[in-house]
C-alpha positions as CSV (number, residue, x, y, z in Angstrom):
1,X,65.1,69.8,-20.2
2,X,61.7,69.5,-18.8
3,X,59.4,72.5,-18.7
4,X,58.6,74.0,-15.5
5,X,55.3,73.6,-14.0
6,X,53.0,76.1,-14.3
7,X,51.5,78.1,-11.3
8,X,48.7,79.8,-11.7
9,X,49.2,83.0,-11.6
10,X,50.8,82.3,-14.5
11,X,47.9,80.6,-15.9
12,X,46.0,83.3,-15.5
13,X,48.2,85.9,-16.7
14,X,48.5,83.9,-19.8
15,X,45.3,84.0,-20.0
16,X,44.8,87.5,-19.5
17,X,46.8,88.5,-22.3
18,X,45.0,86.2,-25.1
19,X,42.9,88.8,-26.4
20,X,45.1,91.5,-26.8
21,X,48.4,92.9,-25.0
22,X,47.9,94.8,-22.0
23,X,49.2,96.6,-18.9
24,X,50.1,95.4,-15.8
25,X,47.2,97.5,-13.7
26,X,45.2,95.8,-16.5
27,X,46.7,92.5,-16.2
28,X,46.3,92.2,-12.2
29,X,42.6,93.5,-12.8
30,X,42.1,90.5,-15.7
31,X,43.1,87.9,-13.1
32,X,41.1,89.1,-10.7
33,X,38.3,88.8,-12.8
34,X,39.0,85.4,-14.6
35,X,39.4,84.0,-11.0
36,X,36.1,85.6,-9.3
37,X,38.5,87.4,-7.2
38,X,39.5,84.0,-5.4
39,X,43.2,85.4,-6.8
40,X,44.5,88.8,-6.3
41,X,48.2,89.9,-7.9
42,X,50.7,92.0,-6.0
43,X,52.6,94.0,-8.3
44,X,55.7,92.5,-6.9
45,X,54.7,89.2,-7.8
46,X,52.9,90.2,-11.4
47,X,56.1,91.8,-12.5
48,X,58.1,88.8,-10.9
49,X,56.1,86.0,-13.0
50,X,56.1,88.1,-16.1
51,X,59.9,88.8,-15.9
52,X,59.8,84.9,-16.2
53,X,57.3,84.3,-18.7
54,X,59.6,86.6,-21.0
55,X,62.6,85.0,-20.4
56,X,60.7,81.8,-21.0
57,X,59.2,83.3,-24.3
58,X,55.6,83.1,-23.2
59,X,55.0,87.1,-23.6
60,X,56.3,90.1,-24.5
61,X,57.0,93.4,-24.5
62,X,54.2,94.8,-27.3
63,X,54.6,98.6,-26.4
64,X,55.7,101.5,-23.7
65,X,53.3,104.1,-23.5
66,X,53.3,107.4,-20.9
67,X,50.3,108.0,-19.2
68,X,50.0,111.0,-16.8
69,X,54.0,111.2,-16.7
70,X,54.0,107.4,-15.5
71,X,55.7,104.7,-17.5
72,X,53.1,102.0,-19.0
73,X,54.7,98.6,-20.2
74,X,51.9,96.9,-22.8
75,X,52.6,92.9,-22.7
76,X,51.5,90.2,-25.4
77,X,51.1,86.9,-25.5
78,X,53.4,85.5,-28.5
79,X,53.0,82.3,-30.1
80,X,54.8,79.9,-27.6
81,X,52.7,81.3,-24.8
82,X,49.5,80.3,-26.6
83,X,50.8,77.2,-27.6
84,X,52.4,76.5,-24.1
85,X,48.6,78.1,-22.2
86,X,46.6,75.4,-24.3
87,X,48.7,72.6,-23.6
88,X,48.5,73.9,-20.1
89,X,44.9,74.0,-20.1
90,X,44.1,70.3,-21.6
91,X,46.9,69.0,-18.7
92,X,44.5,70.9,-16.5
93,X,41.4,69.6,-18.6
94,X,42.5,66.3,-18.4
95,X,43.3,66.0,-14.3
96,X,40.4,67.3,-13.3
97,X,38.3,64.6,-15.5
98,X,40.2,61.8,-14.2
99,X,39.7,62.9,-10.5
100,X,36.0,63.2,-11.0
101,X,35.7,60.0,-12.8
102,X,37.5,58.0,-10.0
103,X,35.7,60.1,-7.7
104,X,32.1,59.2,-9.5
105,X,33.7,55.5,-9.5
106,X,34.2,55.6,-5.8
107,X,31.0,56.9,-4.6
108,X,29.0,54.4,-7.0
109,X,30.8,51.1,-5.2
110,X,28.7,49.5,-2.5
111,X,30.4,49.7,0.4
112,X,30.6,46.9,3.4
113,X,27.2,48.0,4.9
114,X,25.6,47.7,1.4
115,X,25.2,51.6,0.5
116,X,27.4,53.7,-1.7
117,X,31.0,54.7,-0.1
């Protein structure tokens, strides 16, 4: 079966949770942050990706906690999410290289009228 693709909000949830597990206030707050705010989590869609990043085995549920007589649900990422984020990230790595290299490539050919395309 081949994997899905990643999106990134999932990405950066991932990648929120690397450190240690956390909360999903915490989480959207984490993404926020790790994207300069370019990308900013609805809880409908937080809860949505991390109800498929569990089924997937990515993360998991580290702890319930109440705090001020609300329900807190702690995620972590387990081992197969870390694995699965840095394989991710040198895909990612690895794209972004090759389109600035055949970027760089483009702009350094001569074009028609003698000057760089």
């Amino acid at each position: 079966m081949t994997p899905r693709a990643m999106t990134e909000p999932a990405f950066l949830i991932l990648t929120a949770l690397v450190d240690e597990p956390c909360h999903g206030y915490g989480i959207v707050r984490e993404v926020e942050r790790l994207s300069g705010g370019r990308v900013q989590l609805k809880v409908g869609t937080l809860y949505g990706v991390l109800d498929r990043l569990a089924g997937d085995g990515l993360v998991a549920l580290d702890r319930e906690e109440v705090q001020q007589g609300r329900l807190r649900r702690y995620y972590r990422l387990t081992d197969s999410g870390s694995r699965t984020l840095e394989a991710e990230a040198v895909r990612l790595a690895e794209n972004a290289r090759t389109a600035v290299d055949r970027l760089r490539a483009r702009h350094a050919r001569p074009t028609a009228a003698g000057g760089p395309a």
